[in-house]
N, C-alpha and C positions, 0 to 999 in steps of 0.2 A: 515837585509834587509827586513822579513817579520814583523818588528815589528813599521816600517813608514811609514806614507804615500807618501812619495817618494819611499820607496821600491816596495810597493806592486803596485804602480801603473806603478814605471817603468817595475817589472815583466811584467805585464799585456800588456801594451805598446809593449813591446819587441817580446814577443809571439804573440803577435794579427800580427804584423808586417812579422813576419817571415810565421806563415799560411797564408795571403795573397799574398805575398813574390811569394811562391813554389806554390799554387795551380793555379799561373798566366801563370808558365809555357805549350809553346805549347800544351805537351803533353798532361796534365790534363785539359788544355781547351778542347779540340778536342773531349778526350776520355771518359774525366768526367767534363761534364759542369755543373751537378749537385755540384758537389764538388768547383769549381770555384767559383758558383754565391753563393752558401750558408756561405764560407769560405770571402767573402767578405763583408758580411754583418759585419765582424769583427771590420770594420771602425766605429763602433758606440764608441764601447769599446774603441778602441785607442785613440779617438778626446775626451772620458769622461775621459777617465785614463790622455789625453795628457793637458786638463782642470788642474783636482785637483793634478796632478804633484807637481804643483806649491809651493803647499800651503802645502807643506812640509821643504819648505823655506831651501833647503840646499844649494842656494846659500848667499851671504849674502855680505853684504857692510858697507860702514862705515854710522853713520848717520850723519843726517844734521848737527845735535845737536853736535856733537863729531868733527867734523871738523872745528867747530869754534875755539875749545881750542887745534884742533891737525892738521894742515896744513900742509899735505903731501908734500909741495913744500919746505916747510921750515921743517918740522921734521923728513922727510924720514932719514936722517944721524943722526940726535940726537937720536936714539931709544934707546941709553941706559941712556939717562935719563929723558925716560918719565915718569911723576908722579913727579920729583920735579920741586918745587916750579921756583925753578932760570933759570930752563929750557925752560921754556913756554908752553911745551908741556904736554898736558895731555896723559892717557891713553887712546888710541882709543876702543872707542865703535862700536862692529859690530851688525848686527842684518839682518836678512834675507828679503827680498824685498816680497813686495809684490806680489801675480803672477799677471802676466799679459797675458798669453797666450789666456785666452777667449775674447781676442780685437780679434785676430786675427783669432778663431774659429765662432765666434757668426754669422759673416757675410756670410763662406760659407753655414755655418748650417741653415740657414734663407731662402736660395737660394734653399738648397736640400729640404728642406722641403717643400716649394714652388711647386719646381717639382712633389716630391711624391704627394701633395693636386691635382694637377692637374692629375696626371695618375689616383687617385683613381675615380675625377670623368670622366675620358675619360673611366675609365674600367667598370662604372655603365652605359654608352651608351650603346643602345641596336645595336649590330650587327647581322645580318642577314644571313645565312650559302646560296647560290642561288646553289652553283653548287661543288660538292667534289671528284677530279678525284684522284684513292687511286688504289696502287701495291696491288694485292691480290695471295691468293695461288692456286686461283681457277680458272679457265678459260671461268668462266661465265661473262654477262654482266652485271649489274643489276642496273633498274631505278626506282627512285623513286621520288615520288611528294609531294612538302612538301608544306603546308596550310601557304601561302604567298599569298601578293597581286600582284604576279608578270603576265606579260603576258603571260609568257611559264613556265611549274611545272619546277623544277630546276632540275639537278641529280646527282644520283652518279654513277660514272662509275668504274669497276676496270678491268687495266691494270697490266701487270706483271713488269712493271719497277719498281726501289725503289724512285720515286717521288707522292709524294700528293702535290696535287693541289689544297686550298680551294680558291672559290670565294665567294665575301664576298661585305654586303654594309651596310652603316653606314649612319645615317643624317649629313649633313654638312661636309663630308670627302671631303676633297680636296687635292690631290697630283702632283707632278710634275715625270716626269721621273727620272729613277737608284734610287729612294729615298726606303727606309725600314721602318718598322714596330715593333712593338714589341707586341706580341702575346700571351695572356695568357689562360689556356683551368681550369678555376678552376675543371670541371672534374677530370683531370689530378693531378697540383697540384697548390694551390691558393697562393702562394709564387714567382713560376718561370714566368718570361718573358724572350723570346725570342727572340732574330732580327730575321726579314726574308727581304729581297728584295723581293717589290712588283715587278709582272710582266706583270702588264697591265696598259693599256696608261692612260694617266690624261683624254683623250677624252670620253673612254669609262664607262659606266655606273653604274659599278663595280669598283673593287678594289682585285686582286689577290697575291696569294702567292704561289710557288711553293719550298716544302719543302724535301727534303732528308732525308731518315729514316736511321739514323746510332748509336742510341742511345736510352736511353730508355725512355726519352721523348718522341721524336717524334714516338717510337714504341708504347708508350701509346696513345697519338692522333689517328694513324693513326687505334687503336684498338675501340677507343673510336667513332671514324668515320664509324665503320663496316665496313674494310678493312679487318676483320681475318673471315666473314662471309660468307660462301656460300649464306644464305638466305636472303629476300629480309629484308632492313632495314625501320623500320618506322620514321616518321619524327621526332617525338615527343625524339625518341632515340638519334638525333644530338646532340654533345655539346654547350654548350654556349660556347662564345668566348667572347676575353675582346681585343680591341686595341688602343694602345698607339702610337699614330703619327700621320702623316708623321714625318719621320728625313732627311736631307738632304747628299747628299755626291758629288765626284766629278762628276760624271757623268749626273749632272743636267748643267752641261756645253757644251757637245756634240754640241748643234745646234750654238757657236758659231763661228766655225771653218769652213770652206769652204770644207774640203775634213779629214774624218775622219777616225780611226782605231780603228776596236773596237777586242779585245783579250778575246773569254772568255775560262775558264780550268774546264770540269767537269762539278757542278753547279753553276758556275762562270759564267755562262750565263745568268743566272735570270735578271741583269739590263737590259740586251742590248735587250731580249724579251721587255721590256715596250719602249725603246728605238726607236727598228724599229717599231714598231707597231704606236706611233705617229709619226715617222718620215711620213708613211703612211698616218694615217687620215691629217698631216699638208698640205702635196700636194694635196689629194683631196679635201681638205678645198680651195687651194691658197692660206694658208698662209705665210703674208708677211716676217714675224719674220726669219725665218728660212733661216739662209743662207749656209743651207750644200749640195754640189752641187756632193759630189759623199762619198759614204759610203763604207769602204773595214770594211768585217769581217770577224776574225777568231775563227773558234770554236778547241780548242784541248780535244777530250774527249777519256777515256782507254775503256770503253764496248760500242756497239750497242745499246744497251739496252736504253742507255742513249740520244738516238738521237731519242726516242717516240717523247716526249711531245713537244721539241722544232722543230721535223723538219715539224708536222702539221705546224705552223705558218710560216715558210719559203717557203713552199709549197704554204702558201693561198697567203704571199707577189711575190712570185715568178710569178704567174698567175694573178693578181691584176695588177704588175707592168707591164707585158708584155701589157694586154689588155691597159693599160694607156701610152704604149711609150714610158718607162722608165725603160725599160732591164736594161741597162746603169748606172743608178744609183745606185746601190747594187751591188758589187761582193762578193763572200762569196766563203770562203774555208773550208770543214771540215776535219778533220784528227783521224783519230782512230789511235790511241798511242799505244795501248794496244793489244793482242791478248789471248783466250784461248787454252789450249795446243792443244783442238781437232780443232783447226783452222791452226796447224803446219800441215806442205805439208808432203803425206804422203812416200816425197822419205828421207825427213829428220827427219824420226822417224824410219826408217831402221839400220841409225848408232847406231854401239856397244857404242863406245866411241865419245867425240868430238873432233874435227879435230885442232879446236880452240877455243882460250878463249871462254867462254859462250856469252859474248854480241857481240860478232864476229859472234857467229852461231845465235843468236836471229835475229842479222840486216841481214842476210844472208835469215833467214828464213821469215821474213818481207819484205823484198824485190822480195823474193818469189809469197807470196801471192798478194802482189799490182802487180805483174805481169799476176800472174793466173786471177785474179781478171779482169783487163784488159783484158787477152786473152776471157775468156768467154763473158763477159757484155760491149765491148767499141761499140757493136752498138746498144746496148738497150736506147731507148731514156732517162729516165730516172733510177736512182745510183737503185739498188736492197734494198739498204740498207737504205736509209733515203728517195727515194722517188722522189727526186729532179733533176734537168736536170743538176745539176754540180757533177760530179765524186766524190765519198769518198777518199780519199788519205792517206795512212796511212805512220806511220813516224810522224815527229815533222817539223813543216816550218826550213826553211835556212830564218831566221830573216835576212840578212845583203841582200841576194840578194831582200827579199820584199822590203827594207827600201830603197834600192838601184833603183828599177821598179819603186817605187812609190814618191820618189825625183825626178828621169825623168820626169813622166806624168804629173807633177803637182808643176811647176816652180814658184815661186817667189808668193809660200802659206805657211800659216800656218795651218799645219797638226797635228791634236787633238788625239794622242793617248793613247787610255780610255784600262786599264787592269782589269779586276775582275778575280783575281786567284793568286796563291798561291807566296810567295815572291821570290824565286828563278826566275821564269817566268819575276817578277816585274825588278830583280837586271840586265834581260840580254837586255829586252826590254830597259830599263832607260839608257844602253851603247847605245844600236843602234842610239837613238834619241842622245844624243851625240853628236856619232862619224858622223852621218849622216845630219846634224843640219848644215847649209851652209849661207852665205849671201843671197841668194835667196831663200831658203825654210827652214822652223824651222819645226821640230818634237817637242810640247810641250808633256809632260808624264804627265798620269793622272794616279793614283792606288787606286783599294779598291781591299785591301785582303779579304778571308773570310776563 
């Protein structure tokens, strides 16, 4: 096996296959995306091993030459007397073909190559760092002014959530809504790119990214950004950045739907911020293009924490759209999923034992607190918790009665529901449109997992 060139390269093949194979799994995506993107570079080896395969010629056929004195049609039943004279038939000659598999490599590899000449020069553009909002361990604020030609010095702010936020401008960047990026910090490491979903509008004069620290990339960025610093950061200290895009995804269809549903899970909200935000500038604009005439949104997130960064921007649309008349347009529902134990009521942490199964007493005790919840805050004008004049809810929607409210209101439309979150969410939302899908109103389903 190791002594031809069909062996050692189907070795190689076969491995290279199998560590691409397992490192694609969810898990080591999620938890090891270093290991994913590096184990995949594997694909070089395979398509070079899957090349000179060939040209160990262990397949093999008869030749041209041999089939003139040995015609299969006619000497397949004579085989025992090939080689005399009276038979006609000679001995067949076999010999191995030639490869041919780089017909059919040469053309993707030409394409990828393409692509890479192109990242290398979108990653020599210069980008611009304007503004870097980063979770810190500290409870200071701290601003700083970086030597740019801008109107206003840019900053960096640190908050205690696990979201960094770079804003960022580039020459010649043009984007559309829910589209992503790919993000490189050679600080960091000059190999890895990352997607991000941009979260600001094609209107606006930047270009952002709101990033979630769960790994040791983005723990190196957001270290690299003087996130782990009490003291103030100088400019000169910011990383350079490298990006590659805009790429496109489903949610750059939103404005063609008259009446839209937007689902986000976590930070699965990141499109639907660039989202509403032009939906905004498109009405104060008048523009015509845009025929979406009422927006439902749902945010499902597990911590508070998580409801910083995005519920400023619902807050500024909330009060934007009142002054303009257009309450109406927007409905939005937020849900906290999740609870910590020091948020269990304290007559349900008296019990020795439980009374019943464990998710019996969690919804017991969830249903608790959206009541206390209630009882204290239902005449505070706005939620304690995000800010906003619409109540926190916590629990997970009844999907079948929204799909149900919202086929009533909105008769004989096509209703555009957009998901970014995880696929379970994607498998129950993709029945509702479904089963709720009628002669007079269609639910189409749009998904980006992340």
């Amino acid at each position: 096996m190791f002594t031809t060139i069909a062996g050692l390269t189907g070795v190689a093949i076969t491995l290279a296959l199998i560590l691409i194979v397992t490192s694609s799994m969810e898990v080591i995506r999620r938890s090891y995306f270093e290991v994913f993107w590096y184990t995949h570079h594997l694909f070089i080896i395979f398509f070079i091993g899957l090349v000179f395969h060939g040209y160990g010629r262990i397949v093999r056929g008869q030749t041209l030459l041999s089939l003139e004195s040995n015609n299969p049609k006619v000497c397949a039943n004579l085989f025992h007397d090939w080689g005399k004279n009276e038979s006609g038939c000679a001995v067949p000659v076999f010999a191995g073909n030639p490869p041919g598999t780089w017909k059919w490599v040469v053309g993707p590899m030409i394409l990828y190559l393409c692509e890479r000449m192109v990242r290398i020069y979108r990653s020599h553009q210069k980008v611009v760092i304007t503004k870097v909002t980063a979770p810190s361990l500290y409870s200071t604020r701290l601003t700083l002014t970086l030597y740019l030609t801008l109107s206003l010095p840019p900053q960096v702010v640190m908050h205690p959530s696990k979201t960094l936020e770079l804003q960022m401008k580039k020459k010649g960047f043009s984007m559309e809504v829910g589209q992503y990026v790919f993000i490189q910090c050679p600080s960091v490491s000059r190999l890895e790119w990352h997607p991000f979903t941009l979260t600001s509008a094609p209107e606006e004069d930047y270009f952002s990214a709101h990033i979630r620290i769960v790994g040791d990339w983005t723990q190196a960025l957001y270290e690299a950004c003087g996130g782990d610093k009490p003291e103030q950061q100088e400019a000169w200290k910011l990383p350079k950045m490298a990006i590659d895009g805009p790429f496109g995804t489903a949610s750059e269809d939103v404005f063609r739907y008259d009446v839209v549903m937007l689902v986000g899970a976590g930070i699965g909200v990141t499109p639907f911020a660039s989202i509403l935000k032009s939906v905004w500038y498109k009405h104060i604009q008048n523009n015509q293009d845009v025929f979406t005439k009422k927006i439902y949104f749902y945010w499902l997130c597990p911590e508070t924490q998580a409801f910083e960064w995005f519920a400023d921007l619902l807050q500024s649309l909330e009060r934007q759209m009142a002054d303009k008349d257009m309450a109406d347009f927007l409905s939005y529902n937020i849900y906290l999923t999740r609870w910590k134990e020091t948020e269990v009521p304290d007559r349900a942490e008296h019990y020795d034992r439980p009374l019943a199964p464990r998710p019996a007493v969690k919804a017991f005790c969830l249903l608790w607190n959206q009541a206390a919840h209630f009882r204290v805050h239902h005449e505070a004008e706005n939620d304690p918790i995000t800010g906003l004049k619409q109540k926190t809810l916590y629990g997970k929607p009844n999907w079948d009665n929204e799909f149900t409210n919202i086929a009533a209101k909105h008769p004989k439309s096509k209703v555009g529901v957009f998901l970014c979150g995880p696929p379970q969410l994607g498998k129950s939302l993709e029945k509702q449109c479904l089963s709720h899908s009628e002669a007079d109103v269609k639910f189409i389903f749009n998904k980006e997992n992340f």
